[in-house]
Every structure is written in structure tokens, then in C-alpha cells.
TIFIMI-82335 format. One record per residue (C-alpha): x, y, z; residue in one letter. Coordinates in pm, whole numbers, always signed. Each point is the difference from the previous one (the first is absolute). Last residue first. Layout:
BEGIN
+--------+--------+--------+---+
|     px |     py |     pz | r |
+--------+--------+--------+---+
|      X |      Y |      Z | A |
...
+--------+--------+--------+---+
//
This chain:
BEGIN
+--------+--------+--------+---+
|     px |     py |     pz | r |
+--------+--------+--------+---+
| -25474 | +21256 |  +2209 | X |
|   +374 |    +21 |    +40 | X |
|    +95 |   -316 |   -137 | X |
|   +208 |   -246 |   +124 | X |
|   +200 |   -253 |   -202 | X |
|    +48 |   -404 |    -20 | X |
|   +264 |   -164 |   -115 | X |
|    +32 |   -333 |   -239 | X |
|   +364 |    -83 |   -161 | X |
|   +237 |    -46 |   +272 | X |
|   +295 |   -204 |    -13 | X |
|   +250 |    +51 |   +261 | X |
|   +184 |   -353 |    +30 | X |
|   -168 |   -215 |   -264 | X |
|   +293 |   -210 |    -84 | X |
|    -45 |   -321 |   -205 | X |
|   +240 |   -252 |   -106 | X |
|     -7 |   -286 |   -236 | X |
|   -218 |   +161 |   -217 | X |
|   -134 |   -275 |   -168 | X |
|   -112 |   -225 |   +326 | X |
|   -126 |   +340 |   +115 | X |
|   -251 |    +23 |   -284 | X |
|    -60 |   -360 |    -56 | X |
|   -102 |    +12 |   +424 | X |
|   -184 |   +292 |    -72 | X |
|   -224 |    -93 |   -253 | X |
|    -98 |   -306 |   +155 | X |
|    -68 |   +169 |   +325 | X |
|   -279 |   +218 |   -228 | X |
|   -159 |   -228 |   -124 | X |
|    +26 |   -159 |   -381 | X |
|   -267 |    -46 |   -235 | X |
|    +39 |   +306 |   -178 | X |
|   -406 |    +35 |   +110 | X |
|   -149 |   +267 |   -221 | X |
|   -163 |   +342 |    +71 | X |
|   -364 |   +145 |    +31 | X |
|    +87 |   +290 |   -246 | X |
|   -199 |   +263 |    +40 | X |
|   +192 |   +125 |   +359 | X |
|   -179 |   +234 |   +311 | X |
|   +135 |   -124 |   +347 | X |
|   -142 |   -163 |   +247 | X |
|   +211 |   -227 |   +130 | X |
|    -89 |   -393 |   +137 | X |
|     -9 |   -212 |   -330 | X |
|   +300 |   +203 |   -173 | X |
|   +196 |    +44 |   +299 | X |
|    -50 |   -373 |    +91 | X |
|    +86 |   -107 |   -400 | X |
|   +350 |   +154 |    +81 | X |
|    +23 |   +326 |   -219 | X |
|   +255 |    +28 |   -303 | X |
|    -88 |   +297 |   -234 | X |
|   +108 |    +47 |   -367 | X |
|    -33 |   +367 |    -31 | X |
|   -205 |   +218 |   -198 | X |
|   +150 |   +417 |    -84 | X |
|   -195 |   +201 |    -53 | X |
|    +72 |   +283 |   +272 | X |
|   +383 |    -82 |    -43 | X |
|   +195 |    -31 |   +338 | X |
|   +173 |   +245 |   +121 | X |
|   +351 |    -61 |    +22 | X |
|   +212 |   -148 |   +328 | X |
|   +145 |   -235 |   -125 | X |
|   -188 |   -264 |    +98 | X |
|   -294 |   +142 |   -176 | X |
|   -238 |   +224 |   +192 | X |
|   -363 |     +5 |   +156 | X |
|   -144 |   +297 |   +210 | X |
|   -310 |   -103 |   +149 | X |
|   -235 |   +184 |   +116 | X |
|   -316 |    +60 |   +292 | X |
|   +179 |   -225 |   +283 | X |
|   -237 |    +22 |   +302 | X |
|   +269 |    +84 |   +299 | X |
|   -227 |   +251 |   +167 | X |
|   +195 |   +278 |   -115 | X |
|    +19 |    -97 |   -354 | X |
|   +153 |   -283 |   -145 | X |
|   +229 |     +0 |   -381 | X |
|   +109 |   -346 |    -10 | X |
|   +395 |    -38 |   -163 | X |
|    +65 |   -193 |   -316 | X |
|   +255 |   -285 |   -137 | X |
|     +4 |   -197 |   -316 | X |
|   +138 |   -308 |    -96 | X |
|    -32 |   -147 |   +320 | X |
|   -257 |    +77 |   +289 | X |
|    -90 |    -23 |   +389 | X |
|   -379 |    +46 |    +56 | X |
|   -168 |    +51 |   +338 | X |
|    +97 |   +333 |   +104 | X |
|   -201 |   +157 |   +255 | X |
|   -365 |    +13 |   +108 | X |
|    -47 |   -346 |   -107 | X |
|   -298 |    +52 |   -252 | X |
|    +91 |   +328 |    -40 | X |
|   +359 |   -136 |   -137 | X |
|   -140 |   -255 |   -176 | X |
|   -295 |   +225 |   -218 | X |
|   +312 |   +256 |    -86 | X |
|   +255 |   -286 |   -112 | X |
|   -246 |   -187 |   -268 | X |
|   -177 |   +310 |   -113 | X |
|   +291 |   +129 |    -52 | X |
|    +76 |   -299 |   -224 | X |
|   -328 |    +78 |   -155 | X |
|    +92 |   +314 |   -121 | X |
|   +326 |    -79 |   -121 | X |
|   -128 |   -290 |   -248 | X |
|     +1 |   -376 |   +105 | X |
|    +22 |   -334 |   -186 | X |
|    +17 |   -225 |   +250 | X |
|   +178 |   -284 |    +70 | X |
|    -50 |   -223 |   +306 | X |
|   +246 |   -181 |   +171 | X |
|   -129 |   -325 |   +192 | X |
|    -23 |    +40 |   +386 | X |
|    +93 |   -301 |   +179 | X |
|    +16 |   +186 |   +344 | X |
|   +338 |    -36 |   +219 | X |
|   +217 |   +272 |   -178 | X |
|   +293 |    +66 |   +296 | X |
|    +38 |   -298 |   +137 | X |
|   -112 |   -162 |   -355 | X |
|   +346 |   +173 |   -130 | X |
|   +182 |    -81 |   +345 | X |
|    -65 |   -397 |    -62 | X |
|   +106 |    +85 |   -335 | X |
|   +340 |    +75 |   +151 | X |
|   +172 |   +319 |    +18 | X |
|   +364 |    -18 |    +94 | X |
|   +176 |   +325 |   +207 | X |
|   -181 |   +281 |   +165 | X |
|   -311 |     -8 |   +122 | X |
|   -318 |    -18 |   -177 | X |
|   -245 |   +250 |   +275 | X |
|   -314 |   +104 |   +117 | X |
|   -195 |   -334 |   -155 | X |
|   -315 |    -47 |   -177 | X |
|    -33 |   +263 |   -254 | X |
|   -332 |    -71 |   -112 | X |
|   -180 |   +262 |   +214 | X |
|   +189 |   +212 |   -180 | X |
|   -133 |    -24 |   -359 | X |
|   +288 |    -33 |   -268 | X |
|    -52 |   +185 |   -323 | X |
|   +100 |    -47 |   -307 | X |
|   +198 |   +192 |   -361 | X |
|   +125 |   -157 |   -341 | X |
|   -136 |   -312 |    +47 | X |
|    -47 |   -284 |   -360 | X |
|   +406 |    -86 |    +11 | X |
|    -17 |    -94 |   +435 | X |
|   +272 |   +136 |   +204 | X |
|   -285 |   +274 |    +91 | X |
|    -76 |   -230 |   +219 | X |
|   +232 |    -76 |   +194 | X |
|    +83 |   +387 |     +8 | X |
|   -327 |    +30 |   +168 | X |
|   +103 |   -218 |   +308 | X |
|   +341 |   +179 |    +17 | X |
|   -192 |   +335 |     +6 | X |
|   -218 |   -188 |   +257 | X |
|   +249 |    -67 |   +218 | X |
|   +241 |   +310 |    -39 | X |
|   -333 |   +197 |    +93 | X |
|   -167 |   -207 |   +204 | X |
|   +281 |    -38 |   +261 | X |
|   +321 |   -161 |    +13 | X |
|   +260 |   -138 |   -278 | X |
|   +296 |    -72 |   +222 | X |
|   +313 |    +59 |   -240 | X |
|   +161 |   -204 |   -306 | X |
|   -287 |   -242 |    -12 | X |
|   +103 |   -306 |   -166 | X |
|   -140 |   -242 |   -239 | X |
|   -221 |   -383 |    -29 | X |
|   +124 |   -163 |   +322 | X |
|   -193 |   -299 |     +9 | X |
|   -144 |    -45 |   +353 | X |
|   -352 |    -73 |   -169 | X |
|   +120 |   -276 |   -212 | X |
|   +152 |   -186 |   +280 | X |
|   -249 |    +10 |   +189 | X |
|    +93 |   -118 |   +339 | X |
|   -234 |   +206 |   +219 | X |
|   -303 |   -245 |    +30 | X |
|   +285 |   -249 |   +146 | X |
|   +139 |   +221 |   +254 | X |
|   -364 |    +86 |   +131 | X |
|    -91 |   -324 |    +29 | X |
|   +364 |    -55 |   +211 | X |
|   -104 |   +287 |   +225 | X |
|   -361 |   -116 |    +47 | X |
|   +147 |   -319 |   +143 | X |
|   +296 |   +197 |   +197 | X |
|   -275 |   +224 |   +208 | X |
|   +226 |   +326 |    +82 | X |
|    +86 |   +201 |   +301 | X |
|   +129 |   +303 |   +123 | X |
|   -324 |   +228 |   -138 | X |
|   +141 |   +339 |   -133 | X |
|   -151 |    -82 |   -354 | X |
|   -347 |    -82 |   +143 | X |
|    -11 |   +317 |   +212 | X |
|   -291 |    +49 |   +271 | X |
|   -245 |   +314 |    -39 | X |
|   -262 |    +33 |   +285 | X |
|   -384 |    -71 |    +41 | X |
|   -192 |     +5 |   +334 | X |
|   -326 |   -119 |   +113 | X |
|   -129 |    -30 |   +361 | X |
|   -363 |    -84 |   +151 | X |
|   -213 |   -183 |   -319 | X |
|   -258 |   -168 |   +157 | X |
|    -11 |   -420 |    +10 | X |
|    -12 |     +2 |   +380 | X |
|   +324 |   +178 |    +23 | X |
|   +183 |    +60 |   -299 | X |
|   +392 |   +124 |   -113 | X |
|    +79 |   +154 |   -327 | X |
|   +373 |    -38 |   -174 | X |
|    +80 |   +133 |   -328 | X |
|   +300 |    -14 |   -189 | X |
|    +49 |   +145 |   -286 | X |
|   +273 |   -151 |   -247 | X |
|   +332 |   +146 |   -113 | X |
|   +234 |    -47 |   -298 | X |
|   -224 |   -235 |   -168 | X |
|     +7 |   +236 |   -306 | X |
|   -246 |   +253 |   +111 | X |
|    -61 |   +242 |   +292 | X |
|   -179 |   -126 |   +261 | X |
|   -366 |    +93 |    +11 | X |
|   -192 |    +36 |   +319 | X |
|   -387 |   +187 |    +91 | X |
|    -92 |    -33 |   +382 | X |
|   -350 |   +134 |     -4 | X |
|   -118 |   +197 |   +306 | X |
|   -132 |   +272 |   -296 | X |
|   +357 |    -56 |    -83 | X |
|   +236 |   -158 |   +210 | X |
|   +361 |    +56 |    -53 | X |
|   +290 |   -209 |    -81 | X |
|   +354 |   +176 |    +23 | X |
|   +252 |   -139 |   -270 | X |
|   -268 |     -8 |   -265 | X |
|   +209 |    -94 |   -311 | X |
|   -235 |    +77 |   -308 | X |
|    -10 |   -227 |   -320 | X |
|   -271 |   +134 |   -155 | X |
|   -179 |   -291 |    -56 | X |
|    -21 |   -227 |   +326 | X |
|   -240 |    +43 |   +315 | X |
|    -79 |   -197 |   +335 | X |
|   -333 |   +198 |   +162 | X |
|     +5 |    -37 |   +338 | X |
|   -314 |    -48 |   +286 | X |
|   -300 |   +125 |   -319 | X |
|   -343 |    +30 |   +142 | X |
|   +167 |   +384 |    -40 | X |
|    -64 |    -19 |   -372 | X |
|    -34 |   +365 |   -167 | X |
|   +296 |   +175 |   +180 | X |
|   +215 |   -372 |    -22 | X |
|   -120 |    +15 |   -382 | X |
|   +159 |   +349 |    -52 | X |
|   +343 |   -120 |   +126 | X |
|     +1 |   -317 |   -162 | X |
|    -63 |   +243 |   -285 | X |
|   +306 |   +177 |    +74 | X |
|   +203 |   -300 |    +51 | X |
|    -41 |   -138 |   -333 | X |
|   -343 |   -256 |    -85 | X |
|   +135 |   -329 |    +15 | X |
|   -185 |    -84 |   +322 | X |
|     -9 |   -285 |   +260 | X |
|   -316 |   +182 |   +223 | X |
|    +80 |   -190 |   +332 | X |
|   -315 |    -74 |   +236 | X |
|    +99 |   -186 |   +344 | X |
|   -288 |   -151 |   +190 | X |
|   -206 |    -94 |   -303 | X |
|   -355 |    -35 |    -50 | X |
|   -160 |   +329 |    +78 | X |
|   +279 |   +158 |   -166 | X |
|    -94 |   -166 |   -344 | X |
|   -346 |   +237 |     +6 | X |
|   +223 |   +274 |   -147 | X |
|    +74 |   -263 |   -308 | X |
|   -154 |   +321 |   -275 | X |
|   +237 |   +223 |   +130 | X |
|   +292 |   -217 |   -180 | X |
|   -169 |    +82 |   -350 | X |
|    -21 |   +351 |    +56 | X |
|   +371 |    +44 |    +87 | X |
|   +103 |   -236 |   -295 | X |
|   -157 |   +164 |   -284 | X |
|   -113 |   -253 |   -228 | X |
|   +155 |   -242 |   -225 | X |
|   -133 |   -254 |   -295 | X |
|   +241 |   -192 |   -201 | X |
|    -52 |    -93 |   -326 | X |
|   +282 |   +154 |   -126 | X |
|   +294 |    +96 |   +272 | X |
|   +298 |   -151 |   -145 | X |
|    -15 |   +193 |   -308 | X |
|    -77 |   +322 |   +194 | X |
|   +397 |    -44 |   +137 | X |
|    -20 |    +37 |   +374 | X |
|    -83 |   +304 |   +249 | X |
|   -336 |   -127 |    +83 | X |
|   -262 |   +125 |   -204 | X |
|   -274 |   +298 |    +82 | X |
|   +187 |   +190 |   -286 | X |
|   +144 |   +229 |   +289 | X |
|   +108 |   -275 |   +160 | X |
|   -110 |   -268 |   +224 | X |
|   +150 |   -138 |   +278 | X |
|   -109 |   -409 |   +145 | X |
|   -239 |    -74 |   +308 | X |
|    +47 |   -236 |   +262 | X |
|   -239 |    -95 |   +308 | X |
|   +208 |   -215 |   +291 | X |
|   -218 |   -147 |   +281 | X |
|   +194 |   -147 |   +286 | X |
|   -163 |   -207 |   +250 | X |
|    +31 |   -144 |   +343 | X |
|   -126 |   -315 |    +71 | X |
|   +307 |   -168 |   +183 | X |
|   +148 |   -170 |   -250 | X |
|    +45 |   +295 |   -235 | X |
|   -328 |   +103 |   -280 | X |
|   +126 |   +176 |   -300 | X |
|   -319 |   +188 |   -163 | X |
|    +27 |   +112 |   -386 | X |
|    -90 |   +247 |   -236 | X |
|    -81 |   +132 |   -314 | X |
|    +63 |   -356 |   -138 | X |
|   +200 |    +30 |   -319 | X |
|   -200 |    -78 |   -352 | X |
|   +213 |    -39 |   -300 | X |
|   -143 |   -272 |   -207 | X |
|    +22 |   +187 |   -338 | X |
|   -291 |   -230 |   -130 | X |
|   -169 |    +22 |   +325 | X |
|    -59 |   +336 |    -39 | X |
|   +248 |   +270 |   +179 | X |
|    -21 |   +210 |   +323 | X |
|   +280 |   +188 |   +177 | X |
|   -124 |   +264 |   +349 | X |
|     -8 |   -231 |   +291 | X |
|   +367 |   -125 |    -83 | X |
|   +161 |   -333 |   +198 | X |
|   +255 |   -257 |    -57 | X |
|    -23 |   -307 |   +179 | X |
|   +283 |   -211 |   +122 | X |
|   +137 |   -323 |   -145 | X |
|    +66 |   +221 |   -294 | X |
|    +73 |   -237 |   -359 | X |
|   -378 |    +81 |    -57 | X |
|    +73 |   +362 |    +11 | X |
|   +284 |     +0 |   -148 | X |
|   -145 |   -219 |   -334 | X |
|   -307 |   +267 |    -23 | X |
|   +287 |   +303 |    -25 | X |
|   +167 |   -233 |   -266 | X |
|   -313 |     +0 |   -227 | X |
|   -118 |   +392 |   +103 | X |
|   +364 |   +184 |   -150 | X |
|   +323 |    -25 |   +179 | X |
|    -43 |   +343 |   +129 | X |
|   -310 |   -101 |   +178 | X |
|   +147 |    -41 |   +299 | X |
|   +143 |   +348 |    -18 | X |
|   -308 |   +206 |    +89 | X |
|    -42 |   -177 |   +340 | X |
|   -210 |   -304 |   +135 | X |
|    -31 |    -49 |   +330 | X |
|   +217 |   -242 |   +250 | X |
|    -76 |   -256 |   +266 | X |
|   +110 |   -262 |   +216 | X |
|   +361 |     -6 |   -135 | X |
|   +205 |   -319 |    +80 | X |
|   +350 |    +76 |    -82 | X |
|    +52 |   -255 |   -201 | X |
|   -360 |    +13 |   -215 | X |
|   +147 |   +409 |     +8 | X |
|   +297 |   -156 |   -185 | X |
|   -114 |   -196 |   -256 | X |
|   -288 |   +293 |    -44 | X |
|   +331 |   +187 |    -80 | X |
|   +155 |   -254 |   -249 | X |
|   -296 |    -31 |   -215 | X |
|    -11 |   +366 |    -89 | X |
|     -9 |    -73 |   -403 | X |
|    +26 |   -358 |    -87 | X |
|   +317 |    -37 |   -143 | X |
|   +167 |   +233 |   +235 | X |
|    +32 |   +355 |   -153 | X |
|   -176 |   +192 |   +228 | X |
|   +125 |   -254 |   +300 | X |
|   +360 |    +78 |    -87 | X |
|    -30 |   +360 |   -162 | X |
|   -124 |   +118 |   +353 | X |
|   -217 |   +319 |     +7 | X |
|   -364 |   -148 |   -124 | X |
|   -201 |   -169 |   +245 | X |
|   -102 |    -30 |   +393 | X |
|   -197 |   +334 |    -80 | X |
|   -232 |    -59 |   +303 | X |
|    -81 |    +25 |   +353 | X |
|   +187 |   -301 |   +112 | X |
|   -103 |   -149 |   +330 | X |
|   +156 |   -231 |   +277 | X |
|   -175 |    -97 |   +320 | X |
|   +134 |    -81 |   +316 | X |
|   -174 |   -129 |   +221 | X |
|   +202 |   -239 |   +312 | X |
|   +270 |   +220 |    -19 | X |
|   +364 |    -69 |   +116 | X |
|   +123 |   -237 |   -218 | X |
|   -245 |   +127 |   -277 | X |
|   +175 |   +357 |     +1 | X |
|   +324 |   -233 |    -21 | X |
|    -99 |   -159 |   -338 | X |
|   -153 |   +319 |   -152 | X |
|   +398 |   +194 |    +70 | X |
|   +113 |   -341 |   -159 | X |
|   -242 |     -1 |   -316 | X |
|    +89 |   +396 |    -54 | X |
|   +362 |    -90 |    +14 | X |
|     -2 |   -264 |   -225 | X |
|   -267 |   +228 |   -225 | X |
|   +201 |   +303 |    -38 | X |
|   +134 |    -92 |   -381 | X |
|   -335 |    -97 |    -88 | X |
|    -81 |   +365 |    -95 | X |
|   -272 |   -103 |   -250 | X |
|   -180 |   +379 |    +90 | X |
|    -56 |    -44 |   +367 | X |
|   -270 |   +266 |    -48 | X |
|    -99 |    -18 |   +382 | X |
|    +47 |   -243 |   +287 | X |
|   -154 |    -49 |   +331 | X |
|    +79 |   -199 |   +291 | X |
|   -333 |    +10 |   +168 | X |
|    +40 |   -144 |   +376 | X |
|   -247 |    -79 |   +213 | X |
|    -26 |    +20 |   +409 | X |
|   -290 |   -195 |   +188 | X |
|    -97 |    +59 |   +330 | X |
|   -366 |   -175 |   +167 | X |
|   +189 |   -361 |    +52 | X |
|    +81 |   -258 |   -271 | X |
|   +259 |   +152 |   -187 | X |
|   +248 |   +208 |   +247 | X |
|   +239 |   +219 |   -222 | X |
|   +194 |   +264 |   +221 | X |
|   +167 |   -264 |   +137 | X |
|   +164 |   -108 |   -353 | X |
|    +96 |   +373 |   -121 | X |
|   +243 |   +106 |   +238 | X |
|   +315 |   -121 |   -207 | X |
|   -199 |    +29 |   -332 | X |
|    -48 |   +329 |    +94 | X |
|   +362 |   +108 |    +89 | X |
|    +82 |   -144 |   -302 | X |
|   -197 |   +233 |   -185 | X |
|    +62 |   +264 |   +142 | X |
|   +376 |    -31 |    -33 | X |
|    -62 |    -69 |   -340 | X |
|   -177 |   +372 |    -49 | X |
|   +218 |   +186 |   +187 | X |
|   +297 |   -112 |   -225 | X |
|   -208 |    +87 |   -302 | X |
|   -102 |   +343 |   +199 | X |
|   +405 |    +50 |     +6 | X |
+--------+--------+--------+---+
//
């Protein structure tokens, strides 16, 4: 129903739209089309490019934004030849006037980032991301959009960091880099109100922390954010800031409409509007889109999946099992956050489903780890998360948390159910990102097998045949009275 509500919105809007716009005299209405962690999702673009087409018929300023995370979540541009070309191919297309920079861009490691950015024919912005001249990746903090008439737009963007004070990417991709925290860094372009007559903070910061900087930053007219993927169906102001995000995926974009008189600021408004619901589609961008998809290698069924395998358990237990497949593993761990999808239906799996599901690159690591440090392992990620963060194989335990959900023990087991032996050392498989980003007590530094993760998998369902993960549980936690 709200999707429904939402076209009919929209085309009521486009239908009205044109007198509301009068260039040249003391009104002036601008449209932000705003997207957020599109994720390679290329699949939505016709429709996206014709919904942008008619706003345009009916708008004289119209402005569309991306406020990050345009990569990683597509096995067809993540895999292309040269990594994420397809989706600046399409954005060029569309004719984006702006986007920032989020954690995933760098995904494809600093080399093919720099490549995107100069294959962009629009600017990509980040106040708080520094690097010398010899790394060569040094956004704008900011920048001002003038339209026809005079008026202008300043956009300020500003990227998430993590507990680490790193953006949620692999630390390899990250060295050299310099980043700073993104709220201070955007309060140092206060003085930028004074010379725009719209100011947009274009954030990949997470909604709460949009939410924060609106309370801090009231020079601010609407912040545009990405990163934690949140579908604000009502649009409030904070602090008399308008603060949007739209979901992720491409399913949705924000759209926000603000009126002026004279130059000043006298209406704003932001809504949801469906992409996927959207009647119509641009044929050029459809045929593009036909040709990235025909891969034939990717589409190649590789096994079977008896039942839907859903969830991070039967996920990440399947995940795990991949590789454990290997001769040198006898037990692994799957972090959650790397679980990409909710659900392998049914039916064929193709390796375009594997890298679906297993986007990353990350190389197996083995390590030679005894039982106390393998708590270590489980105890420090689920505190760090605040629930449970690592799926296993080979071995199976249950988090011991007290009252305030602070896990104090871990009980580990075999797989069939035994204790497992005190002494015992066990051949450990650990993507090189849980290695690099966890902290976690372990001697041995480990050894690259020289083979990710997705690789492992797809030889380990291409030998199987058929999988079925229907019901498989193997990490729990447990309260405690305290």
C-alpha cells in the first residue's frame, strides 16, 4: 500500500510540478532526488533513469545525489573487468550532480577507487578522508551547485567511521589514508551558509548520526544520508533539520522539494517515492543493462539447494562449511556482517549467487589456534556487536551473557555434541578481514591459503552437488542470572 501511495505521489507531482517552478522571477522550487547505498544494483536503473527523465520534464532544477556505498552487492559490476565500472557507466547516464564517498568504494582497493572517480562526470565529496599525493586520494569536502538563475546549493559530505576510527572496509584498502571524525570535520564549513542559499550535508555517516549532526548543525536545510540502510517513510525535521535516507538497493529514493522567495529558504519537504513501482523504463539504459548482465560464466549453475537457505545461521554455517572443505581447516568462522544476502532460494545456485552472497575478496587465513584463544575470538565479537557476530563449522558453542547482555563465557563443543578437549589446537580458517579487523588473542599470525572465501565455496558446492541447510544451528547465546 505505502509503495502504491508513494507513485501516486509522485506522479501527482510531476503533474503539478511545472507551474510551481518559475526561474527568472523571485520563486524558485528545487528538487534533490536522492539515493543511498545503491550497492551495484543496476538492475533498477531503466526505471530509475525514466522516473529522473520525467522529474526533469516537469522541473526546471532538479538535482540528483548519491550519498554513498554505490559499490559492492552486485556480482556483475564487482566482478566486471574493471571493478565497479559499470555503475559510474550508469550514473554518467543518469546524470548525477553529486555523490559522497561511502565505506564500500574502497572495497575494490585505492587504484580502482582513483579510476571511479576520474571515470565520474560528477564530483564525489568527503570533508573528513585525506591522503599524500602519492596515494592521490583527496575528495573535496564540499561543493556549491549554482542553477541558472543564481541560486545555490552547497553540499558538505562526510564518510562513517568505526570503532577502529576506519571506515567499515578491509584495513588493506585503507593504508595511507588519513580520516577524521566526520561530525567534527563538517562543523568546521559553518561559515558555508553564508554563501549558499540551500545547504545539504550529503553524509555517509548512518541515520543516527545524521541524527546527532542535525542537533549539532542547524545552518544545516537537509541532511541526505546513506550507511545504515534505514527506510524513513515519515521525514522529520530535526533541530528544524530535514534529515532523509531511503532504504538501500535502488528500491526507493528521497525526494525532497524546497521552495524560495527572494533567495531564502520558505518551504522544504522530503517524502519516499518507489523506483521499483515506477511504470516506466528508459530502453537505452535497459539494453546496457542487458548486456552487463550476460555473463555467461557467472550464470553457471554450479549445485542445488534442496530448501531456501535463509538467515545467518544456515548462511553462514553454509559459508563455514566452504571452508572447512579445505584439507589444512578443521574448524572456521564466518563474521556476519559478511553474509550479504537474507536468503539462497530454492533450486540452482549459480556463482553469480556465490559472490551475491560473499561479495569481499577475502583470502582464507589459517591459524593455528588453542581453546583459549578461540574464546577469545567469539567472546571479544559478540561484545563488540552486542549479539552474535560469528557463525561456525567444525565446532559449535553457546555465549554465556549476563543480565546486561555482556557475554562473560563461552561454552564450546564438537559437532557432536561432546566437550571439547581443554588442549586441544585447532586448524582455524578466518577470512583475512576477521583477522585484520578482530581483536582477538592468537600467537600464531596465520598464513594466506591463497584462496578466498567465494572460491572455496563455489568448489565446495560444485562438489556436493546439493546442499540443504534447513534448520542448522550451531552458535546460541544464554542468559545468566547475575
Amino acid at each position: 500500500m505505502n509503495k502504491i501511495f508513494f507513485l501516486v505521489t509522485a506522479l501527482f507531482i510531476l503533474t503539478a510540478g511545472k507551474a510551481q517552478t518559475n526561474i527568472g522571477t523571485d520563486t524558485t522550487t528545487v528538487i534533490i532526488l536522492s539515493a543511498n547505498d545503491m550497492h551495484a544494483k543496476i538492475d533498477n536503473f531503466p526505471k530509475f533513469k525514466a522516473l529522473v527523465d520525467n522529474y526533469r520534464q516537469h522541473y526546471e532544477n532538479v538535482l540528483v545525489v548519491s550519498a554513498g556505498d554505490m559499490f559492492t552487492g552486485n556480482p556483475i559490476v564487482d566482478q566486471y573487468p574493471d571493478k565497479g565500472f559499470p555503475m559510474i557507466e550508469l550514473m554518467n547516464r543518469v546524470g548525477f550532480t553529486i555523490g559522497t564517498i561511502g565505506n564500500h568504494e574502497f572495497d575494490y582497493g585505492q587504484e580502482t577507487l582513483k579510476r571511479r572517480i576520474a571515470q565520474a562526470q560528477f564530483p564525489l565529496i568527503s570533508a573528513n578522508i585525506a591522503s599524500p599525493d602519492s596515494i592521490g586520494i583527496n575528495p573535496d569536502a564540499y561543493r556549491i551547485v549554482s542553477l541558472n538563475n543564481g541560486i545555490k546549493i552547497g553540499f558538505v559530505g562526510a564518510i562513517q567511521l568505526n570503532s577502529e576510527g576506519l571506515p567499515d572496509s578491509h584495513p588493506s584498502k585503507l593504508g595511507g589514508i588519513q580520516f577524521t571524525d566526520g561530525i567534527t570535520r563538517i562543523k568546521e564549513y559553518r561559515s558555508l551558509r553564508d554563501s549558499c542559499n540551500i545547504f545539504v550535508g550529503l553524509t555517509h555517516l548512518g541515520f543516527e548520526d545524521d541524527v546527532e549532526l542535525a542537533n549539532q548543525f542547524g545552518e544545516f536545510d537537509v541532511i541526505l544520508g546513506g550507511h545504515s540502510h534505514t527506510l524513513v517513510t515519515n521525514p522529520v525535521e530535526y533541530n528544524s533539520v530535514l534529515v532523509m535516507q531511503a532504504g538501500s538497493s535502488l528500491k526507493n529514493l528521497g525526494l525532497i522539494t524546497i521552495k524560495l522567495v527572494g533567495g531564502k529558504v520558505v518551504s522544504k519537504k522530503a517524502e519516499l517515492i518507489s523506483v521499483l513501482d515506477y511504470p516506466e523504463v528508459d530502453s537505452t539504459l535497459l539494453s546496457i543493462v542487458d548486456r552487463f548482465n550476460d555473463n555467461k560464466e557467472l550464470n553457471k549453475v554450479i549445485g542445488t539447494a534442496q530448501n531456501d537457505i535463509t538467515g545467518n545461521d544456515e548462511l553462514g554455517s553454509l559459508m563455514t562449511d566452504g571452508m572447512c572443505s579445505l584439507d589444512e581447516i578443521e574448524i572456521a568462522f564466518q563474521n556476519v556482517g559478511g553474509i550479504r544476502v537474507d536468503i539462497l532460494p530454492k533450486g540452482n545456485i549459480t556463482i553469480k549467487d556465490v559472490y551475491k552472497l560473499d561479495p569481499f575478496g577475502n583470502e582464507i587465513i589459517l591459524l593455528k589456534m588453542n581453546v583459549s584463544e578461540i574464546k577469545s575470538l567469539i567472546l571479544n565479537a559478540f561484545n563488540r556487536e552486542k549479539a552474535i557476530d560469528l557463525v561456525a563449522s567444525g565446532i559449535a558453542y553457546t555465549v554465556i551473557a549476563n543480565s546486561k547482555g555482556i557475554g562473560t563465557e563461552v561454552k564450546l563443543f564438537m559437532p557432536d555434541g561432546s566437550d571439547v578437549d581443554a588442549s586441544k589446537v585447532f586448524a582455524t580458517g578466518l577470512s583475512s578481514y576477521i583477522v585484520s579487523s578482530y581483536d582477538f588473542k592468537h600467537e600464531d599470525p596465520g598464513q594466506s591459503l591463497y584462496t578466498t572465501t567465494a572460491q572455496a565455496l563455489i568448489n565446495f558446492i560444485s562438489a556436493k552437488k546439493e546442499v540443504n541447510y534447513t534448520g542448522i544451528k550451531r552458535v546460541s547465546v544464554s542468559q545468566k542470572a547475575d
